[in-house]
N, C-alpha and C positions, 0 to 999 in steps of 0.2 A: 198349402205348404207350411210347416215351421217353422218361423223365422229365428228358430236356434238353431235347425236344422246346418250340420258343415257341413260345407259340399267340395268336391275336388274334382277337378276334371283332368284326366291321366289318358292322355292319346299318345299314336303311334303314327309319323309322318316321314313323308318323304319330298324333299325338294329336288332340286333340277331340274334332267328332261324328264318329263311327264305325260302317258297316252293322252292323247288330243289336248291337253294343255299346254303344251310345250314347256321350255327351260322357264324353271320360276322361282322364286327364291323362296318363297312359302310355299307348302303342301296343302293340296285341298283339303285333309283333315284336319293341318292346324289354321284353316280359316275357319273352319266351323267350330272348331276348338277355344280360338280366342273371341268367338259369336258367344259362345254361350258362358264362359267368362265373365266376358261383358256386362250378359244379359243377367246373371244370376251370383255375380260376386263369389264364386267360386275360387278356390286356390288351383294352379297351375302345376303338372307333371306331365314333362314330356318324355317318352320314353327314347334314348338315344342312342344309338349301336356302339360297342365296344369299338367295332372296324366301322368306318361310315361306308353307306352302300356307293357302288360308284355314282358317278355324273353321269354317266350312260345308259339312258332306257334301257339299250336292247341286252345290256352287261347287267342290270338289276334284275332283266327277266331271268338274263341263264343264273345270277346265283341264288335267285329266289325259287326256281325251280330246282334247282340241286338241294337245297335246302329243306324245301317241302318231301323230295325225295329221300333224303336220309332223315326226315325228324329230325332234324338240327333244333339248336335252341342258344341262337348265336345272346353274348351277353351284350349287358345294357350298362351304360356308363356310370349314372346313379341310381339312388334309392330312395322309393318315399314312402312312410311311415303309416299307411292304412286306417291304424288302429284309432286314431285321433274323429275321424271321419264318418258321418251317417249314410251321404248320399254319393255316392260317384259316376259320373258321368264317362263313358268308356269306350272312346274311339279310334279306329284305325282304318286304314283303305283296305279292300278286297282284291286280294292278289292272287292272280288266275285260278279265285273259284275258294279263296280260302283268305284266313286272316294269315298275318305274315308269320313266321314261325317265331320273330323276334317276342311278339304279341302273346305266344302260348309260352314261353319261357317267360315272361313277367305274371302272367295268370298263377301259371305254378305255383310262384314262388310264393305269394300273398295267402292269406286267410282273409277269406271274406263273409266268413259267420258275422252275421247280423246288420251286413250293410245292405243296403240298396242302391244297388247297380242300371244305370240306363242307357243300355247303347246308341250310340250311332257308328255312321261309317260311310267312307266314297266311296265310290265304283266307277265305272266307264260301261255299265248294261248288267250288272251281274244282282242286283239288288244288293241283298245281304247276305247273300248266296248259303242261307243256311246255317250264320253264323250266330242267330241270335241263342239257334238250340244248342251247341257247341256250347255256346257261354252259360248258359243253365245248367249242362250238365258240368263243364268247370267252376262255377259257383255255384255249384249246390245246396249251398249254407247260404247264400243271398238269396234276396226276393229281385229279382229283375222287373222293372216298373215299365209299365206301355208294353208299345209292341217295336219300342228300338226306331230310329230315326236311320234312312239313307237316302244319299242322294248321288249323283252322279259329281264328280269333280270340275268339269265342266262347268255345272249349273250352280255349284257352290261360290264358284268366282263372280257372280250374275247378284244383281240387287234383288231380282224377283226369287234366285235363291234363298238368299238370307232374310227377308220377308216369310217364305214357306218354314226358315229353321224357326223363326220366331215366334210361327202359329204354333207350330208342336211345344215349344217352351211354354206359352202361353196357355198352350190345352191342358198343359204337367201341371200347371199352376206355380211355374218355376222363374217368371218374370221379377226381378226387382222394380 
């Protein structure tokens, strides 16, 4: 690793009710969000909904589903500045079978010629459902590094979780 190397980590989270997690006030992916933070001195961007999604699982499923159906690209509250930035870390949950559409409206909007991009993301059984290739072909101008970190939500709330995010940080050579 570079230690001039700037890094930012810019996910996409949801709190409340949550499949098999139940009501929480952190999102699995900003626990793993603020894990690698931690681990690697990174600056912080979260991505935030213009409208915040409901409190209600089975209300975020029908308007993430409506959503994914019309290619929406609901907006995000603020903005963070890319260009300043080498490496970014780039995480969001898998929402039935895709990243959330709020997630492809922030992709858009950025240029990301000559960064280096490393995903992660939660699930509840879905891996990364296909998302890492998604993201290749919307950075195209990025070199995507590894082969993207996922874990289930669940297990991100677990010590032997964050132990497993720490071995992939570690393999990156991305440990402070």
């Amino acid at each position: 690793m570079n230690t001039n190397d700037k890094k930012l980590v810019i996910y996409f989270s949801r709190a409340d009710e949550n499949y098999s997690v139940g009501n929480v006030e952190v999102g699995n992916t900003e626990l793993l969000a603020k894990e690698i933070i931690a681990k690697t001195g990174a600056d912080e961007f979260k991505i935030i909904p213009e409208v915040a999604y409901p409190a209600n699982y089975q209300e975020t499923v029908d308007q993430a589903t409506k959503e994914r159906n019309e290619q929406a690209r609901p907006e995000y509250k603020s903005d963070v500045d890319i260009s300043n930035y080498d490496t970014i870390f780039f995480g969001y949950p898998i929402w039935w079978g895709d990243m959330p559409m709020i997630v492809y409206n922030f992709i858009e909007k950025h240029d990301w010629n000559g960064k280096t991009v490393i995903p992660f993301n939660t699930h509840e059984g879905s891996g990364n459902s296909g998302t890492y290739n998604i993201l290749k072909s919307k950075m195209s101008s990025a070199t995507l590094k590894g082969d993207g970190f996922n874990m289930s939500g669940s297990t991100a709330r677990t010590e032997d979780g964050i132990k497993e995010l720490d071995n992939w940080l570690e393999g990156l050579g991305y440990i402070n």
